[in-house]
VOROBA-464577 format. One record per residue (C-alpha): x, y, z; residue number from 1. Coordinates in Angstrom, 2 decimals. Each point is the difference from the previous one (the first is absolute). Layout:
BEGIN
X:Y:Z:NUM
...
END
This chain:
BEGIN
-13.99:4.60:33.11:1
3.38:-0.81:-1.42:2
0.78:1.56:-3.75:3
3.12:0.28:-2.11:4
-0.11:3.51:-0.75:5
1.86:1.40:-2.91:6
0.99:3.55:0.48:7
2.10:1.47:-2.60:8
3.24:0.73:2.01:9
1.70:-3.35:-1.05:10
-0.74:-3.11:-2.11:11
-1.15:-2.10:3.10:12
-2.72:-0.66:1.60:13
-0.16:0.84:3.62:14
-2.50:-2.11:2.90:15
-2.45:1.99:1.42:16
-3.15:-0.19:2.68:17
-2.68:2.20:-1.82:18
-3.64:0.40:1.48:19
-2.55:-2.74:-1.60:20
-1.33:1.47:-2.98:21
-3.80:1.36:-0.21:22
-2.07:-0.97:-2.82:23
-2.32:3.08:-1.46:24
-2.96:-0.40:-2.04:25
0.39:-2.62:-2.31:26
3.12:-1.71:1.22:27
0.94:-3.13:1.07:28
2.56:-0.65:3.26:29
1.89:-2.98:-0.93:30
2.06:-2.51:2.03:31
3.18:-0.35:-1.91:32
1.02:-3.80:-0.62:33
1.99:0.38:-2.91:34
1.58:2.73:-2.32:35
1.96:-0.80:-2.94:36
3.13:1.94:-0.83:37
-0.28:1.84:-3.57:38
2.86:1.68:-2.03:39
-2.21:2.85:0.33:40
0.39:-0.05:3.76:41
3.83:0.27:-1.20:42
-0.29:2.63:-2.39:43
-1.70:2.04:2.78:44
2.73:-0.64:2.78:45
2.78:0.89:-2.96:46
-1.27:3.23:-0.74:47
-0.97:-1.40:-3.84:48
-4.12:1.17:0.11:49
-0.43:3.94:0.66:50
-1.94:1.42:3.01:51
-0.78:-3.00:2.63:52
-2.38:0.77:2.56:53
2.93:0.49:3.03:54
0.24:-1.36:2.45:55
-1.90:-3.17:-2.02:56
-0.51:-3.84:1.52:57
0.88:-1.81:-3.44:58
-1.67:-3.17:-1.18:59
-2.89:-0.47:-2.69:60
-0.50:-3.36:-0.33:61
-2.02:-0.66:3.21:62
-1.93:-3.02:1.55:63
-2.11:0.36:2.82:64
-3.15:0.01:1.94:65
-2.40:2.17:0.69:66
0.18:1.16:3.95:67
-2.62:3.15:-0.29:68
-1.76:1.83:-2.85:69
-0.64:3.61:-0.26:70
-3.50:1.57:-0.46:71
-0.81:-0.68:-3.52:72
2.41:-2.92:-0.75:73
-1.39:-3.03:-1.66:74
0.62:-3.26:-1.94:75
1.70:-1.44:2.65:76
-0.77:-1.43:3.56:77
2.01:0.23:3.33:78
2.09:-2.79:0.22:79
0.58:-0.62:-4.13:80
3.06:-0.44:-1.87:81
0.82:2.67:-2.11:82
2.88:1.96:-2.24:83
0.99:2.92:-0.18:84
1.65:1.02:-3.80:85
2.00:2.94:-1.23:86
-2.74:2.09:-1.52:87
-1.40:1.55:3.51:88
-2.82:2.53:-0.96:89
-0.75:1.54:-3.97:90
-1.68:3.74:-0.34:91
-2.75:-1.58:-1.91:92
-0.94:2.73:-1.85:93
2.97:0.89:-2.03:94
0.61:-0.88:-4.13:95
1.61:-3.24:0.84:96
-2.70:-1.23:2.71:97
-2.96:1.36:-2.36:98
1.45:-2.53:-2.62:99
0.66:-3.08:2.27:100
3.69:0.63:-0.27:101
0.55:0.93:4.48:102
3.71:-1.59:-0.18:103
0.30:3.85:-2.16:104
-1.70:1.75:2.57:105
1.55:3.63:0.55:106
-0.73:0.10:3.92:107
0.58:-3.71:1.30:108
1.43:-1.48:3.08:109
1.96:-2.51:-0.03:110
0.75:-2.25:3.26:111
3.15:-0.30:1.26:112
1.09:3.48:-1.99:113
-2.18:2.32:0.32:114
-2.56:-2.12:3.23:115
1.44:-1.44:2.10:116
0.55:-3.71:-0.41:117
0.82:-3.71:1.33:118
3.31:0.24:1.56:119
-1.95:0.43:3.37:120
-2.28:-2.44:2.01:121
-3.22:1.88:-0.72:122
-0.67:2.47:-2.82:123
-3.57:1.42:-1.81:124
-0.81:-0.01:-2.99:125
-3.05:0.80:-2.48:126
-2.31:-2.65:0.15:127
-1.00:0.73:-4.04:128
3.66:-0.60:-1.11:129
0.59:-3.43:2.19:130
-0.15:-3.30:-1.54:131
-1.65:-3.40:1.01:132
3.19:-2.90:-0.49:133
-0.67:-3.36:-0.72:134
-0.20:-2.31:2.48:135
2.48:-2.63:-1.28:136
3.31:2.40:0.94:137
1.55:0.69:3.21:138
0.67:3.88:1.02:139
3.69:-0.58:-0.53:140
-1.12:-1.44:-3.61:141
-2.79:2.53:-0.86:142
2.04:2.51:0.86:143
1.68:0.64:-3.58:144
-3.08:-0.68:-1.75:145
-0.36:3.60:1.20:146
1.83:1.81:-1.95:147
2.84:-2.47:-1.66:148
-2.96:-1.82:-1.12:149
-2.35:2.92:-0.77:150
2.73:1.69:-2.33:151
1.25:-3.19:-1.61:152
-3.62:-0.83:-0.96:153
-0.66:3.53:-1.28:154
3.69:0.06:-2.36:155
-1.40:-3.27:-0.85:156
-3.32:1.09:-1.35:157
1.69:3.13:-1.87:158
2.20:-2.32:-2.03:159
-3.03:-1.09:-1.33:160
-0.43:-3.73:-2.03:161
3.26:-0.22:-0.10:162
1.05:-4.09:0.17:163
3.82:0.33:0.41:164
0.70:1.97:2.94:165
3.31:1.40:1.66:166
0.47:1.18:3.58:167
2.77:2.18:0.73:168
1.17:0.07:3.96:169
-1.73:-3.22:1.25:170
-0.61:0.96:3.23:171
-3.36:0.53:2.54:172
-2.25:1.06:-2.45:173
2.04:-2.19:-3.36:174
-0.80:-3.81:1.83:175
-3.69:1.07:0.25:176
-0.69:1.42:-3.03:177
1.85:-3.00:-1.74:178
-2.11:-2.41:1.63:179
-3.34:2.20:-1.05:180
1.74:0.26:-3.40:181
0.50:-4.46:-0.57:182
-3.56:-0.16:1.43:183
-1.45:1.66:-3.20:184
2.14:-2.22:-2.02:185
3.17:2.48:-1.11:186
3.57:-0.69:-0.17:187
2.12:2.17:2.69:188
3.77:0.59:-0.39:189
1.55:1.24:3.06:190
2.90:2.67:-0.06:191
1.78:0.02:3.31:192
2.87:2.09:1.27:193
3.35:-1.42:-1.73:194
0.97:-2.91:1.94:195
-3.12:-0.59:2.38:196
-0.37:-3.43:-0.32:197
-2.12:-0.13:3.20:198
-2.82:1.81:-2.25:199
0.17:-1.72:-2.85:200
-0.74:-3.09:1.86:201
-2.83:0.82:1.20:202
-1.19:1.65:-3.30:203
0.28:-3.19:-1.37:204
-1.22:-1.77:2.88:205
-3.31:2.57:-0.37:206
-0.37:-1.07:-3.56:207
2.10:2.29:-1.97:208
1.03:-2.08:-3.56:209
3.66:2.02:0.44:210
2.10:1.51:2.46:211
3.12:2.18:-0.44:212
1.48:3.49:0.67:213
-1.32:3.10:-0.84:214
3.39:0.34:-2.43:215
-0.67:-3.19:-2.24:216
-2.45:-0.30:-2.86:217
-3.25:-1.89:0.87:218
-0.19:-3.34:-2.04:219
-3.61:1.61:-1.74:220
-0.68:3.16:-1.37:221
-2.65:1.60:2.64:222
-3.66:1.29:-0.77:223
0.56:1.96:3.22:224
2.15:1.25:2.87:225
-0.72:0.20:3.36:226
2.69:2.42:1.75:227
-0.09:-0.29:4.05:228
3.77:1.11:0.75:229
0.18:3.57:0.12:230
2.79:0.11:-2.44:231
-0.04:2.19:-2.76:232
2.71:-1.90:-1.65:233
-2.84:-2.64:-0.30:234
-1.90:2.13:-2.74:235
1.87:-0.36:-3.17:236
0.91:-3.75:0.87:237
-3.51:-0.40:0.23:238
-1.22:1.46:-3.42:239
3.06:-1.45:-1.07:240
-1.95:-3.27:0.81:241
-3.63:0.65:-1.19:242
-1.45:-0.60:-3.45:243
-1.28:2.90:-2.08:244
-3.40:0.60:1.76:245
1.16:-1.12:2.90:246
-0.33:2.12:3.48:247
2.51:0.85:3.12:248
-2.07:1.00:3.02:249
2.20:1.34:2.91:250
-1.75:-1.18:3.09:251
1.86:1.62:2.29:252
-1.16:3.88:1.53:253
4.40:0.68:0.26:254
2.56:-0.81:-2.95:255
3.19:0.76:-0.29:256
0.79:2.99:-3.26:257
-0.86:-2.05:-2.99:258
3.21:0.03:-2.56:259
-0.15:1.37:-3.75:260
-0.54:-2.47:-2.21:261
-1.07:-0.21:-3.72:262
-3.08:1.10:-1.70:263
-0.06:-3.64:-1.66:264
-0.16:-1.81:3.45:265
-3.86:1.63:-0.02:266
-0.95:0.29:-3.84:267
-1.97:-2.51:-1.00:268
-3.23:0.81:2.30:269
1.86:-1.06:2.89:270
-1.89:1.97:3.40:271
1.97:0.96:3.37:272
-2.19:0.25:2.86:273
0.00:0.60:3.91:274
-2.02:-1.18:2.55:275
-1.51:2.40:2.80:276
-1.61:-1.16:2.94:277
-3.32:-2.26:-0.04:278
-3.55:0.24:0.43:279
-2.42:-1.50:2.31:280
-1.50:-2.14:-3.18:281
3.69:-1.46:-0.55:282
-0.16:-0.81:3.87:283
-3.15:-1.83:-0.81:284
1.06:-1.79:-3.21:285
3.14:-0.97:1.18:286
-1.04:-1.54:3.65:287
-2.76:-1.92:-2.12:288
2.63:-1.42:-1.69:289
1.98:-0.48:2.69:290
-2.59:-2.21:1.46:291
-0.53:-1.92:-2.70:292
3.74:-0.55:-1.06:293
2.39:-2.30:2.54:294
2.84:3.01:0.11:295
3.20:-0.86:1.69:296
0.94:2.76:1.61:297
3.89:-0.03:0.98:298
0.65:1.98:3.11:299
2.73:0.92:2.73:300
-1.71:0.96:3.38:301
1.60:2.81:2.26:302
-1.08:0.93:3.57:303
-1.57:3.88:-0.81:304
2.88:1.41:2.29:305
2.47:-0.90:-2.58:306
-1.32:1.79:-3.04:307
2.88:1.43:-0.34:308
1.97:-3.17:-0.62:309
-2.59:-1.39:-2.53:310
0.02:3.93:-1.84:311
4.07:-0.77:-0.23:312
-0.65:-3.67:-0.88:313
-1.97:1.42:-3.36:314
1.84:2.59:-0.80:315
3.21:-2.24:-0.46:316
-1.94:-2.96:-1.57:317
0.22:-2.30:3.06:318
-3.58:-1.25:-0.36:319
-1.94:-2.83:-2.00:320
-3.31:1.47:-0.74:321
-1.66:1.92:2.37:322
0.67:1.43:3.96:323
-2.21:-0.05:2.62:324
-0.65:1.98:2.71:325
-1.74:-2.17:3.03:326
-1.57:1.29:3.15:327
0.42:-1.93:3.25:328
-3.26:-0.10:2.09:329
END
């Protein structure tokens, strides 16, 4: 088979031919239609996230089908669309696990870091950790909903009942979660990059009541922000922006050094949060209501050979929502 292989020695992405993978007990081998392109993936291939598997085939947000099972695999059939997330395997056993909390587990795998993932025409992958998708996407389109989606949904939930919502950075993961976020009747403010007109459109066009840059004052003082660009910069602004009681959840697993800022930016019960990873009942919740909610999901295509030209295209803010590796067959 053909991979993009990511070996450590430079921040490309080289072509290979690698024997088809095998799956062992409990796997799946999956055709590869579609694999979206993550900032993760990025963070990875820059050298931002500590101890990669290496050489790794990138790519956690995977749509296939099933082409063979291993002994043991089940709740899926030969022949069945299916995706592939970034939480690959959890110990099961440890603190985290024991309390329904896996995203904390303290021996995980994740795919596309630490398994290898969708940047490739075939890959395996636990059949206990893959997710049905709803029928009403393409693969291009469920693609994000794989992780963009999955982490968007899960900042989402931490902020809360929070009715007036910011998004910080409204890229892959921002035009989903906004969309989630008007279907359960709150008010999203969008903070782009200075100047990106091209995203503030299609906040607005997505439902958001205001769009502007991430260095103007919202028109609203916010319950809650949402902070997707992994700026630390963004931090202050952002509790800068919230009520007292209010929340900042960093959805991102990467930020840039967070500034000093002052103690009164936080006082007044004000909570900063991260994000980390997701767990197969977020995959569950979230693809319900992916099914159930009309999402427009915004997305530029790339032939899987040129990776590397959609990894540049998002790490200089080329792209409108979300990029999309696609596998010729």
């Amino acid at each position: 088979m053909r991979a993009m292989v990511f070996d450590g020695s430079a921040p490309l992405l080289a072509e290979r031919e690698l024997p088809d993978p095998v799956p062992a007990a409990g796997q799946l081998l999956i055709d590869v239609h579609a694999c979206g392109v993550c900032r993760t993936d990025l963070h990875v291939v820059d050298g931002d996230l500590a101890h990669p598997k290496r050489p790794v085939i990138p790519g956690h947000e995977i749509v296939g089908t099933v082409a063979a099972m291993g002994e043991g695999a089940s709740g899926f059939a030969i022949g069945e669309r299916v995706g592939v997330p970034w939480l690959g395997h959890a110990c099961g056993h440890c603190r985290y696990c024991a309390r329904g909390r896996e995203n904390l587990c303290d021996a995980p795998g994740f795919t596309g870091y630490t398994i290898d993932g969708g940047y490739a025409e075939r890959t395996v992958a636990d059949s206990r950790y893959c997710l049905r998708l709803p029928d009403r996407y393409t693969d291009v389109e469920a693609a994000p909903l794989l992780c963009a989606g999955l982490i968007g949904y899960r900042t989402l939930a931490m902020a809360g009942d929070a009715e007036r919502v910011g998004i910080y950075g409204f890229g892959a993961a921002a035009h989903i979660v906004a969309q989630v976020a008007r279907h359960q009747g709150r008010t999203v403010y969008a903070f782009t990059r200075p100047g990106d007109a091209t995203a503030q459109q299609l906040a607005r066009r997505l439902g958001a009541h205001w769009a502007g840059g991430s260095d103007e004052r919202g028109p609203a003082a916010l319950d809650a922000a949402l902070i997707f660009a992994p700026v630390g910069a963004l931090v202050p602004r952002a509790l800068e922006a919230v009520v007292k009681g209010g929340v900042v959840v960093c959805g991102g697993i990467h930020m840039s050094t967070i500034p000093a800022f002052s103690y009164d930016l936080l006082w007044g019960e004000r909570r900063l949060v991260s994000v980390a990873n997701l767990t197969r009942e977020d995959g569950h919740a979230f693809m319900k209501i992916a099914g159930q909610t009309p999402l427009e999901i915004e997305t530029t295509p790339y032939p899987f050979t040129e990776a590397n030209r959609a990894l540049s295209d998002l790490r200089e803010g080329r792209l409108s929502g979300a990029a999309v590796l696609t596998m010729k067959r």
